[in-house]
C-alpha positions as CSV (number, residue, x, y, z in Angstrom):
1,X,-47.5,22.2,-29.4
2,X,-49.3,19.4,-27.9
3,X,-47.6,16.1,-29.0
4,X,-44.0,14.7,-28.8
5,X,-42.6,12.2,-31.1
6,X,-40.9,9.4,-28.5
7,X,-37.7,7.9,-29.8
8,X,-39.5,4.5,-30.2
9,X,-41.7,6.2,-32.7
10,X,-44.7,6.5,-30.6
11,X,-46.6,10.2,-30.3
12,X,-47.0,11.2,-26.9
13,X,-48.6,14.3,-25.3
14,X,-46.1,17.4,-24.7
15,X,-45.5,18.2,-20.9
16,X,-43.1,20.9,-20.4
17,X,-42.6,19.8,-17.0
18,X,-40.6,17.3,-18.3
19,X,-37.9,20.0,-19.4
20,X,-38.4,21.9,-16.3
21,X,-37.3,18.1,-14.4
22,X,-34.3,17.6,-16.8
23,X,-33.4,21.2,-16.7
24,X,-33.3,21.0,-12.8
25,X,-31.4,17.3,-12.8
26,X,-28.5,19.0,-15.1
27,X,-28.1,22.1,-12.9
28,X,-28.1,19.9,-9.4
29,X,-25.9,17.5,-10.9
30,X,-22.9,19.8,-11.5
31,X,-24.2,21.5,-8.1
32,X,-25.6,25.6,-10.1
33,X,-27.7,27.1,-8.2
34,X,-30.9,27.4,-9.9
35,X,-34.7,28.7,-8.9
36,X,-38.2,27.6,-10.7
37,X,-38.6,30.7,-12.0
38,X,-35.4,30.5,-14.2
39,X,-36.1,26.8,-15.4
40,X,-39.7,28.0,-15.8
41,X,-38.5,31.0,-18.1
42,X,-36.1,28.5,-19.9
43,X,-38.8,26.4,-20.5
44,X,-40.8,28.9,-22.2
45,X,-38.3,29.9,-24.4
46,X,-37.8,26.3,-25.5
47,X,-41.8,25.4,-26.1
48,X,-42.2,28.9,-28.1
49,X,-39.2,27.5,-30.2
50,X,-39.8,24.2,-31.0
51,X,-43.7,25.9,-32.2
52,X,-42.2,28.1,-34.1
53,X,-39.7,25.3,-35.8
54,X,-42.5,22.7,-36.1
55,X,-45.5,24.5,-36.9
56,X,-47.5,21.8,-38.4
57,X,-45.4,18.7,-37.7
58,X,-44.6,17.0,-34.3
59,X,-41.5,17.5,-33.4
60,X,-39.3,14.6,-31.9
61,X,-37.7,14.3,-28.5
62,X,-34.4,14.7,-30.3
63,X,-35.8,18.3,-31.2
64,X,-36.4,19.4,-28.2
65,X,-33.2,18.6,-26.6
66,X,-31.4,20.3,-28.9
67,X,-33.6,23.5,-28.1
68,X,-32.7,22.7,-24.7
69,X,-29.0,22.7,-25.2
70,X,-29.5,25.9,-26.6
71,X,-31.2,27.6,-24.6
72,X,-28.8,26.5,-22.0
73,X,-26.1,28.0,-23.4
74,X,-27.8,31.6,-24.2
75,X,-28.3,31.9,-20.9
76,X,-24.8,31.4,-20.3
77,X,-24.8,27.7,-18.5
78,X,-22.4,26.4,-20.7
79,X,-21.4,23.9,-17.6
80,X,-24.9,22.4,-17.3
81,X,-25.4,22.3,-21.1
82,X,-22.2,20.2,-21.7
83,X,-23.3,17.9,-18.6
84,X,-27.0,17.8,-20.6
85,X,-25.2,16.6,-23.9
86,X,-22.9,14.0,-22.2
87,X,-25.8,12.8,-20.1
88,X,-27.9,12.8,-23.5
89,X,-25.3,11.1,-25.5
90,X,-24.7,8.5,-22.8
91,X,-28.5,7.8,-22.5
């Protein structure tokens, strides 16, 4: 994946790091614990998703929070990933 659809409609390029920076902002806001390799790992898991959902299209930054959110909760976070959603929802 190289490109992210904005929520003003404009295509931007993909940078993981900035699920890695939202990843880390949820986790020190409700005060987890939490080391770059895990967010790194998590990270992973949510690029190889959103690939295998969108193929051929580009996905929107909707998309990807919701992989996020997901992934948070696999991994058992379910504290972080509710903070994520309100903080989502709010912004």
């Amino acid at each position: 994946m190289r490109q992210i659809k904005k929520r003003n409609g404009q295509i931007v390029d993909f940078s993981e790091d900035k699920i890695t920076n939202a990843m880390r902002k949820a986790f020190l806001a409700m005060n987890v614990s939490v080391n770059d390799e895990l967010l790194r790992e998590i990270t992973k898991q949510v690029a190889l998703d959103i690939e295998t959902a969108f193929p051929e299209a580009v996905p929107s930054v909707e998309h990807v929070q919701d992989r996020v959110e997901f992934a948070l909760m696999r991994g058992g976070f379910h504290e972080v990933a509710k903070h994520y959603i309100v903080y989502r929802y709010e912004h």
